[in-house]
Backbone bond lengths (Angstrom), bond angles and torsions (degrees), N, CA, C in turn:
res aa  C-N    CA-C-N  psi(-1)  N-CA   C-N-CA  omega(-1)  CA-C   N-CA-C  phi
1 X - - - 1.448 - - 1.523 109.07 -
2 X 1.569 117.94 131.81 1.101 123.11 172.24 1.743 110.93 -96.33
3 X 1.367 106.61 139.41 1.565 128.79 176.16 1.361 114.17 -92.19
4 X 1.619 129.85 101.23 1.667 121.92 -170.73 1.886 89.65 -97.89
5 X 1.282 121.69 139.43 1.168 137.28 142.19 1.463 119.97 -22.53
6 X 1.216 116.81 155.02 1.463 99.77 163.03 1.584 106.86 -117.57
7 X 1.363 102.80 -7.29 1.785 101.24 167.73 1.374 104.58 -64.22
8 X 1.538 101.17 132.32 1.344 115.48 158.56 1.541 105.09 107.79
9 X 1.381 116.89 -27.33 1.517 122.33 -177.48 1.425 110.82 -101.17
10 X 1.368 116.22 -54.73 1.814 126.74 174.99 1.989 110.74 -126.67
11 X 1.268 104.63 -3.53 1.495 96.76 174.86 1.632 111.97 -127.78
12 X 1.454 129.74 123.71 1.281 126.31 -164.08 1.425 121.91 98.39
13 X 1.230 123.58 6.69 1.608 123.66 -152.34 1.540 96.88 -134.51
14 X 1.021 88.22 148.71 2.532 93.22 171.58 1.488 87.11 -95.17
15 X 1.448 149.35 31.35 1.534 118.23 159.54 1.977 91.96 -178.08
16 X 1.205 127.27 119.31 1.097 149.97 170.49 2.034 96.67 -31.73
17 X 1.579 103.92 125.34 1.277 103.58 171.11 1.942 125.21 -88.51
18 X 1.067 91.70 32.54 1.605 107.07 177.71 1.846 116.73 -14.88
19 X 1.116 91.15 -27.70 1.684 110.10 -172.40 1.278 90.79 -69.54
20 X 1.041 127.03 -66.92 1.432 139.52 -176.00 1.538 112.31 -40.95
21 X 0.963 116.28 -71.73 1.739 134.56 -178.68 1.333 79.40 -45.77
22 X 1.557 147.02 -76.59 1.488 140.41 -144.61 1.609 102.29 -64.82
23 X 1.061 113.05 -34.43 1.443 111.43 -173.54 1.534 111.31 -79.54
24 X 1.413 127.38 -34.74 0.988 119.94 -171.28 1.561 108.47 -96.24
25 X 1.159 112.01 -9.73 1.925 111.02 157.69 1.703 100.50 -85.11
26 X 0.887 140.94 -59.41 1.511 120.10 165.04 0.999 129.39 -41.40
27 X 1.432 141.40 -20.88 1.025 138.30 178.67 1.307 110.01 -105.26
28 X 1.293 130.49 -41.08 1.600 114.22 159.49 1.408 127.02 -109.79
29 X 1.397 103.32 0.94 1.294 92.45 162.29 1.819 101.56 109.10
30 X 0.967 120.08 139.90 1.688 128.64 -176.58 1.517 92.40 -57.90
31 X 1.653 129.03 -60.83 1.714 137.04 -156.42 1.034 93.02 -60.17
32 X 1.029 135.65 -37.38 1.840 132.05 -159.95 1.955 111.47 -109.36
33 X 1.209 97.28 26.11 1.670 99.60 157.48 1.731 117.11 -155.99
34 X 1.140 105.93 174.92 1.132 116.95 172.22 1.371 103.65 -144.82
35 X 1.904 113.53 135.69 0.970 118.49 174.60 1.530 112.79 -105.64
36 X 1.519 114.91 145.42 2.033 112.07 174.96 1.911 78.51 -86.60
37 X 1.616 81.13 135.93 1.665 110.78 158.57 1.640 102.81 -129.24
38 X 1.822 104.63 110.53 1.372 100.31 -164.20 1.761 94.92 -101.46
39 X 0.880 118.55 28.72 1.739 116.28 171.61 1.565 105.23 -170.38
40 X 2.035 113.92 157.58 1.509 119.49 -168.73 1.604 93.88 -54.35
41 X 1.448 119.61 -48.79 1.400 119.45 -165.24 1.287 107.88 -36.26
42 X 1.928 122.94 -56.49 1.296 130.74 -151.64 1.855 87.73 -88.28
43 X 0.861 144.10 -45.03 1.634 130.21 -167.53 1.406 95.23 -82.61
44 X 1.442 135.27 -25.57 1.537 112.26 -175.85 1.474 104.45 -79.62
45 X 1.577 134.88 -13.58 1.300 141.55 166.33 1.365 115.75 -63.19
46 X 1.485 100.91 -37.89 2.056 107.35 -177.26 1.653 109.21 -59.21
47 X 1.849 100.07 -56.80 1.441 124.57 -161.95 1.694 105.65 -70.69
48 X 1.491 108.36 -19.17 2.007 111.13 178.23 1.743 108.96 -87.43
49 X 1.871 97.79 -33.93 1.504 92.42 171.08 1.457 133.35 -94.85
50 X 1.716 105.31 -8.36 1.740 98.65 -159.72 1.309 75.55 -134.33
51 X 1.298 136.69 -27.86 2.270 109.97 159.23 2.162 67.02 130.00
52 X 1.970 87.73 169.36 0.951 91.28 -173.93 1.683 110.17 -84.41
53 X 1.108 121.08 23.98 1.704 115.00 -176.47 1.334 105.43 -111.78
54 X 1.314 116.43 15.90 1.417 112.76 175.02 1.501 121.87 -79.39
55 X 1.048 131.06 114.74 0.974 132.44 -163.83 1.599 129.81 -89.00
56 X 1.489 106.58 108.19 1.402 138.23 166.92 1.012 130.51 -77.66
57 X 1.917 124.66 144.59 1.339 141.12 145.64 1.287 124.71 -74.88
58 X 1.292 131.23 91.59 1.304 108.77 -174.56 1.960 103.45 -112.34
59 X 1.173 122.91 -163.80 1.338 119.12 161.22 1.376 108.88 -71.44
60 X 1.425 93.11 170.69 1.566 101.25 166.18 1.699 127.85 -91.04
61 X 1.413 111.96 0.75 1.098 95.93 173.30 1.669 96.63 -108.02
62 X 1.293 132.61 35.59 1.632 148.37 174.75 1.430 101.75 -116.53
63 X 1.102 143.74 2.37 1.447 128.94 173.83 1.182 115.50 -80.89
64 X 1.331 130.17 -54.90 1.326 127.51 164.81 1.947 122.95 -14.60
65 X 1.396 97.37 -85.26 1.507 123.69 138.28 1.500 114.28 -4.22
66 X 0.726 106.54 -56.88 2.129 115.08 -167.72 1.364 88.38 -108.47
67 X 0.823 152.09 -25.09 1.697 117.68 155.34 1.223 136.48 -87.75
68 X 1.445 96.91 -20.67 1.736 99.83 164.72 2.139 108.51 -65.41
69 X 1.444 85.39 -13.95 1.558 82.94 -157.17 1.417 94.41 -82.29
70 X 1.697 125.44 -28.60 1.604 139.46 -162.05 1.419 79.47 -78.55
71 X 1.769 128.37 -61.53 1.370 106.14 -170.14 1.460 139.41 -106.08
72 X 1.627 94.46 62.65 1.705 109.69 179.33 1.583 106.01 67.81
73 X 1.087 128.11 -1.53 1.392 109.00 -177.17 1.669 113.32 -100.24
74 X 1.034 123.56 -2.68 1.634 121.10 162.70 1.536 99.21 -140.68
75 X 1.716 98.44 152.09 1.344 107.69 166.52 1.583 105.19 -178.78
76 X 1.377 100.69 168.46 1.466 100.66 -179.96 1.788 105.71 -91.66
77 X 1.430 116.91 -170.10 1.320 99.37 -162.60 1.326 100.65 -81.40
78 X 1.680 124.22 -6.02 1.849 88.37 -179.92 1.428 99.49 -112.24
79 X 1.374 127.10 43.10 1.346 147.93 139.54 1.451 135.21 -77.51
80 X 1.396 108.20 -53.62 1.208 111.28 158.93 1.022 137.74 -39.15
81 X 1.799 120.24 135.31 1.372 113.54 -173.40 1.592 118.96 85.83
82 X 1.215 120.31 -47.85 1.522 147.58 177.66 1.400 134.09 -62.47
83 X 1.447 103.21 -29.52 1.353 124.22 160.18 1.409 119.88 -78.79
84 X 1.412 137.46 125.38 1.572 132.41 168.84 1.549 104.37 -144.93
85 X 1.522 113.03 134.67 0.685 118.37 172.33 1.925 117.59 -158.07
86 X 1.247 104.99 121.06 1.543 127.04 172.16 1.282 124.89 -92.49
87 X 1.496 104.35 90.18 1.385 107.54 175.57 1.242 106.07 -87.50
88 X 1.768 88.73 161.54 1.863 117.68 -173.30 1.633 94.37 66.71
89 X 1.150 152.44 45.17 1.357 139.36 155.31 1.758 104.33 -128.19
């Protein structure tokens, strides 16, 4: 598994490198990376576009947070509702 930074794509930048994130899940594939989401803003963007199994770095005092958020139970308003997920099926 590869680990992408989030400098340079969503941290440090005047405009989110989205291009980037698309290319590098197309090209290897969602299973074979992990992205750092260093704020709710940047992981509630991962979990609305790439589903909640996409797999993130976040801090440790953000996990809580990001799983309520992976399983429908928190979100901001254009989160809500938007998240679904059925585990064990």
């Amino acid at each position: 598994m590869i680990m992408i930074e989030s400098e340079g794509i969503t941290e440090e930048v005047t405009s989110w490198r989205t291009d980037v994130v698309a290319t590098i899940a197309r090209e290897l594939g969602l299973q074979n990376v992990m992205f750092e989401a260093a704020d709710p803003e940047v992981f509630g963007w991962y979990v609305k576009n790439y589903g909640p199994e996409v797999n993130l770095f976040v801090d440790h005092s953000q996990i809580v947070q990001l799983e309520c958020l992976r399983r429908g139970l928190w979100g901001t308003k254009s989160l809500w509702g938007r998240v679904l997920t059925y585990p064990g099926t």
